[in-house]
C-alpha positions as semicolon CSV with decimal commas, in nm:
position;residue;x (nm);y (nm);z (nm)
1;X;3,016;-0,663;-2,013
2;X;2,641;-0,731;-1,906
3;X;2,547;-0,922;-2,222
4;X;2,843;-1,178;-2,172
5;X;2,782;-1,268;-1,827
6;X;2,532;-1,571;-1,736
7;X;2,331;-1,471;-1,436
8;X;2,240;-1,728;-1,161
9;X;1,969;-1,659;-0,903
10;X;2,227;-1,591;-0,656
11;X;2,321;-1,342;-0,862
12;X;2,033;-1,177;-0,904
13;X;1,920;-1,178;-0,565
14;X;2,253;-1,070;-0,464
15;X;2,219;-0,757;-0,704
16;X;1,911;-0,707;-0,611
17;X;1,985;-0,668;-0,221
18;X;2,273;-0,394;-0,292
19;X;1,964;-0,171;-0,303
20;X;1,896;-0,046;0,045
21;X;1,625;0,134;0,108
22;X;1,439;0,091;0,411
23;X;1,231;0,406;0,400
24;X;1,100;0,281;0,073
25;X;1,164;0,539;-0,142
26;X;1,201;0,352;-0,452
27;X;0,932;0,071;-0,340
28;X;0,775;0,034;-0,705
29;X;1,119;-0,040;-0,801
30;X;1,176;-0,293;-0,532
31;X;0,839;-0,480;-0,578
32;X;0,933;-0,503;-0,953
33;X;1,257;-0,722;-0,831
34;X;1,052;-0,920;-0,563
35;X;0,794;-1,062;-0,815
36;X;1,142;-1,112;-1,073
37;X;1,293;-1,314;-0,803
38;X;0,923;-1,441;-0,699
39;X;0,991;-1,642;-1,050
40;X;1,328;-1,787;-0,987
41;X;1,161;-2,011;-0,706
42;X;1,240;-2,325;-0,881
43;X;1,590;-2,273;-1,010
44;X;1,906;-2,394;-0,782
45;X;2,114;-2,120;-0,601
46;X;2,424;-2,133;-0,861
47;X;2,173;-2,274;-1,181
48;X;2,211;-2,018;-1,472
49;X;1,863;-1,898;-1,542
50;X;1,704;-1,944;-1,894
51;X;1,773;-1,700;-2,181
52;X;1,428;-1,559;-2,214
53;X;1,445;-1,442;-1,786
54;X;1,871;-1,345;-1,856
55;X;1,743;-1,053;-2,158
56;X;1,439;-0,950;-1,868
57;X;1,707;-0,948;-1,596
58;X;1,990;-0,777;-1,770
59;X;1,721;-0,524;-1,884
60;X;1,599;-0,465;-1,561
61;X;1,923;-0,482;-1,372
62;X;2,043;-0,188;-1,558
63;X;1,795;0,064;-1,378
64;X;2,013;0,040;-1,090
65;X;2,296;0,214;-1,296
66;X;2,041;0,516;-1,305
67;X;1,946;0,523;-0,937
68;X;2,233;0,780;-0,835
69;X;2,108;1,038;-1,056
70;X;1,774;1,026;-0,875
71;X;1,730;1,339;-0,642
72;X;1,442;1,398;-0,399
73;X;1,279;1,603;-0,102
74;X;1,433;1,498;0,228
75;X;1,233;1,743;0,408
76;X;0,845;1,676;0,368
77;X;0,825;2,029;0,612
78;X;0,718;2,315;0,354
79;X;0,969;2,582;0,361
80;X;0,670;2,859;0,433
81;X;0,287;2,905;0,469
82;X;0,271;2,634;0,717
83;X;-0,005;2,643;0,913
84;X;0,071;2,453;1,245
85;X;0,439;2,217;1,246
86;X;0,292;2,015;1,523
87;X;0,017;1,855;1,340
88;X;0,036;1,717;1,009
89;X;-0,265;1,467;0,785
90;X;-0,147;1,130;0,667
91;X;-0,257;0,974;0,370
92;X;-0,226;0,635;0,378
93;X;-0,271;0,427;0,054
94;X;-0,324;0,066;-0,024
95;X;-0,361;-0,185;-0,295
96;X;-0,302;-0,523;-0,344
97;X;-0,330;-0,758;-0,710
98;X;-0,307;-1,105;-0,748
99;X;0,099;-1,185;-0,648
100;X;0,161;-0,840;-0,400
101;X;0,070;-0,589;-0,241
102;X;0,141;-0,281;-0,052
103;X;0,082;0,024;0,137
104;X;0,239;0,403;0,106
105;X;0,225;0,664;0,311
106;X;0,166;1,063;0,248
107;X;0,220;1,323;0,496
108;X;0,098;1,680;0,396
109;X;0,090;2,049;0,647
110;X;-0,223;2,234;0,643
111;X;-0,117;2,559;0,443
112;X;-0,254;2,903;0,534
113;X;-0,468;2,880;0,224
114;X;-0,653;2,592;0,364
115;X;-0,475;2,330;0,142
116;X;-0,236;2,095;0,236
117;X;0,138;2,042;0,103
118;X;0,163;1,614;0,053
119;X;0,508;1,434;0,004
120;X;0,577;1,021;0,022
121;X;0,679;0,984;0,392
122;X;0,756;0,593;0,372
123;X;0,620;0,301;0,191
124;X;0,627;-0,077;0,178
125;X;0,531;-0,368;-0,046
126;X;0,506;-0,746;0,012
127;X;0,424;-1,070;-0,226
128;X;0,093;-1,246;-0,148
129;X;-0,048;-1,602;-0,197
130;X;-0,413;-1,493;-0,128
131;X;-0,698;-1,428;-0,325
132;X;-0,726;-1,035;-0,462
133;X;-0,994;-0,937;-0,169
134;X;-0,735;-1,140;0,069
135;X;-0,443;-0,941;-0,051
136;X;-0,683;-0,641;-0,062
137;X;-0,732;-0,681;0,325
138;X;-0,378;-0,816;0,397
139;X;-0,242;-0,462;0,267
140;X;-0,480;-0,289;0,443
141;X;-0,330;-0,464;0,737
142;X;0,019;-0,335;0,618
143;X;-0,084;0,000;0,594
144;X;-0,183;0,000;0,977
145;X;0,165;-0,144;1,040
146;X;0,302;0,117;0,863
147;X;0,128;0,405;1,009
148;X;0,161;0,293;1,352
149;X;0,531;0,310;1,291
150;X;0,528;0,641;1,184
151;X;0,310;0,783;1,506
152;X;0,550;0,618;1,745
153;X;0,864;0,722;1,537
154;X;0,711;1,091;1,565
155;X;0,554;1,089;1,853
156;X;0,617;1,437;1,868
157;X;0,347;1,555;1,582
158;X;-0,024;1,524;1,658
159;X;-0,134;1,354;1,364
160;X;-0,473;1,297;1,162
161;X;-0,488;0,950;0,960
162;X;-0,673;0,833;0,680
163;X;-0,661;0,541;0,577
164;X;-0,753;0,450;0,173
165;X;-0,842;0,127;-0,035
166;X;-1,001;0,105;-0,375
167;X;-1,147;-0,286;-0,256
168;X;-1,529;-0,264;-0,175
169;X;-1,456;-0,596;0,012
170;X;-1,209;-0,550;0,194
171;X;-1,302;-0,194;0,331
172;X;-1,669;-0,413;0,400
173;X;-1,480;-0,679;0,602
174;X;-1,270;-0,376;0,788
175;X;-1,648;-0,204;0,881
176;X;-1,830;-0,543;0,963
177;X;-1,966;-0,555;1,305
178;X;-2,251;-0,806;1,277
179;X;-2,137;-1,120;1,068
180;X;-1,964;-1,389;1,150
181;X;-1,619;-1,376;0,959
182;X;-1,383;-1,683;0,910
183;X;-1,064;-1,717;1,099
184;X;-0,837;-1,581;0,767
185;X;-1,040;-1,245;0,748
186;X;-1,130;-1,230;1,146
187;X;-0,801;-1,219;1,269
188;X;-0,652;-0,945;1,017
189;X;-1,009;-0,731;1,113
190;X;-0,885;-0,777;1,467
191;X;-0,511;-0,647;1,333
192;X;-0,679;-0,343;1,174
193;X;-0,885;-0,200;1,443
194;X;-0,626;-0,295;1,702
195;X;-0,321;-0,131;1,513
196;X;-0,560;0,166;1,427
197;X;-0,705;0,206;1,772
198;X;-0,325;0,204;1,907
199;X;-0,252;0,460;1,637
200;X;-0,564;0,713;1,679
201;X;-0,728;0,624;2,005
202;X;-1,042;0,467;2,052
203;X;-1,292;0,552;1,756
204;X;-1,651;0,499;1,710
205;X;-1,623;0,450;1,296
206;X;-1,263;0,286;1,185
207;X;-1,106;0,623;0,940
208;X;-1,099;0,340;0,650
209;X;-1,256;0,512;0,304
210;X;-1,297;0,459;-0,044
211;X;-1,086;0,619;-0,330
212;X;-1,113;0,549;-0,676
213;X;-0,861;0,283;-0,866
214;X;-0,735;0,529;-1,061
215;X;-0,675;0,791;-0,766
216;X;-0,484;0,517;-0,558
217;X;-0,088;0,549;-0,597
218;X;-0,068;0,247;-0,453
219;X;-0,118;0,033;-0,701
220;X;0,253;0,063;-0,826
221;X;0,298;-0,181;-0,541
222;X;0,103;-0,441;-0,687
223;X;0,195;-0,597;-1,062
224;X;0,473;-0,483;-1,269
225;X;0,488;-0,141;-1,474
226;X;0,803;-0,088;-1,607
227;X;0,881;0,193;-1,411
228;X;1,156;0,390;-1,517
229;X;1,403;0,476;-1,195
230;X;1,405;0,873;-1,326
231;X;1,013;0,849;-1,324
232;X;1,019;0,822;-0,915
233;X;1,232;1,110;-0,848
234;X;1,197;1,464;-0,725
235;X;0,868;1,627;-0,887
236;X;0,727;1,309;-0,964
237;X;0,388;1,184;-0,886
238;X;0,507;0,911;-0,678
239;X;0,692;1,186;-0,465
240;X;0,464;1,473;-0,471
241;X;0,132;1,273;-0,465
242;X;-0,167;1,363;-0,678
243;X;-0,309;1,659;-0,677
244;X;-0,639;1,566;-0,461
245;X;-0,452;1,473;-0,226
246;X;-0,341;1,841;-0,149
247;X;-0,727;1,912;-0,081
248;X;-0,909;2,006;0,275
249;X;-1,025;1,673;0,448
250;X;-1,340;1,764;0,354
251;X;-1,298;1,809;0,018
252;X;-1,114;1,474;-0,062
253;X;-1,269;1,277;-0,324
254;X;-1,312;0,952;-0,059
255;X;-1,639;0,739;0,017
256;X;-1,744;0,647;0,340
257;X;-1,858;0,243;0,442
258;X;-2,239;0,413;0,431
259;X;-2,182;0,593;0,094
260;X;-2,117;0,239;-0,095
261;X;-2,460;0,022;-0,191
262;X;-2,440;-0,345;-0,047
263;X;-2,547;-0,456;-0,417
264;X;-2,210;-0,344;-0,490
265;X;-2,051;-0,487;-0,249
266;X;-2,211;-0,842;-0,260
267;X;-2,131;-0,873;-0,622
268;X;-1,803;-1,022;-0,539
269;X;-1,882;-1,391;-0,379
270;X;-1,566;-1,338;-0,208
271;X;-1,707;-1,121;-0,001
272;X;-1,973;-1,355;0,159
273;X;-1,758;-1,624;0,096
274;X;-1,555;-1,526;0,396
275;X;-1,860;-1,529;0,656
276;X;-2,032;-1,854;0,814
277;X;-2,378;-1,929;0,742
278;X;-2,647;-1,848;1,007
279;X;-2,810;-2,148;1,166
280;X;-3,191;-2,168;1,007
281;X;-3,431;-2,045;1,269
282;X;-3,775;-2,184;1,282
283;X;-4,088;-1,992;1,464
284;X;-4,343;-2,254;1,595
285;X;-4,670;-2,140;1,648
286;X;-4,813;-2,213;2,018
């Protein structure tokens, strides 16, 4: 039946919002459809899209079919060895590419062994216009958004959050307390250590860090992977996290502001691209 119908965009997009999920459970899935539909910008609302996009969409339309057969962890309590209920760690990932970006969120229990237990609490992704350390910083911004949600909405468990990013820029911008930034980058700084501050209290250093790309589960909310619906369910990585992210705070395999090297920073000219030049000072001798 698929291959004879001719999809429109309003099909597709009406397809595409049968799939509720606002905890954002199955947000790699999601961000796949929002960068398909990102394409459709300049077709008409009942215009048949072209063959080449119906074979992608009829392809990709069929995950859905799959989605009820997906089973997961609603409870991200550990049935035993929990330390403290009251308090709980969250994770909180972020990523961005050149066309999205997005933030997810981890909450793990301190075990009695020292370790922690780590399950997807919520997540979120958005499509961005920016360039890659704009959309770095703009889902940084998201990721405050999303964990100040989650304190309020559990107000109930005293929480400790860490925020991660594998951009050198953007986690610079985030930490810069001397230069002069431009309006874009200024006013989603102020964002961050407002929505942070609201979230933790006041802090002397903002808990932003460094992870490694390849450590960062957040960057299935960035580009398309051709994820596979039964690759997000119960067991998975996506769910469960990875495994150093079960470690003692102190253990995690994060970088502080101070442990990166400005020469690695200021390799990007993005990242000074965003500051205004000092005035030239001159020193006249009397």
């Amino acid at each position: 039946l698929m291959a004879t119908i001719s999809l429109t965009r309003k099909m597709c997009l009406s397809k595409v919002a049968e799939l509720y999920d606002p905890e954002g459970l199955w947000e790699p899935i999601k961000l796949e459809y929002k960068l398909a539909l990102s394409q459709l910008n300049s077709y008409g609302w009942e215009d048949k899209i072209s063959q080449d996009l119906q074979e992608k969409w009829k392809t990709s339309l069929l995950k859905l079919v799959e989605l009820p057969k997906v089973f997961i962890d609603r409870a991200v309590i550990p049935d035993h060895g929990v330390v403290d209920p009251t308090k709980a760690r969250l994770l909180v990932l972020v990523d961005a590419a050149a066309h999205a970006g997005g933030a997810a969120v981890y909450i793990g229990y301190k075990l009695q062994d020292g370790s922690f237990s780590c399950k997807l609490l919520t997540s979120k992704s958005r499509i961005y216009h920016g360039t890659i350390p704009r959309n770095e910083l703009s889902a940084l911004l998201l990721g405050t958004e999303l964990a100040y949600t989650v304190c309020k909405a559990l107000s109930d468990i005293q929480f400790e959050v860490i925020f991660l990013t594998d951009s050198t820029v953007a986690l610079s911008w985030a930490h810069n307390t001397e230069k002069k930034l431009k309006t874009y980058v200024y006013n989603r700084v102020t964002s961050i250590t407002r929505l942070i501050e609201w979230t933790v209290g006041p802090v002397s250093e903002l808990p932003i860090f460094h992870i490694p790309g390849e450590s960062n589960l957040a960057d299935l909310l960035t580009k398309f992977h051709d994820i596979n619906v039964m690759d997000l369910g119960k067991g998975s990585v996506w769910q469960d996290g990875h495994p150093w992210m079960r470690l003692p705070t102190d253990q995690l395999p994060i970088s502080t502001y101070a442990d990166i090297s400005d020469s690695e920073i200021n390799r990007s000219m993005e990242y000074t691209r965003e500051y205004f030049n000092e005035p030239h000072t001159f020193c006249i001798d009397a």
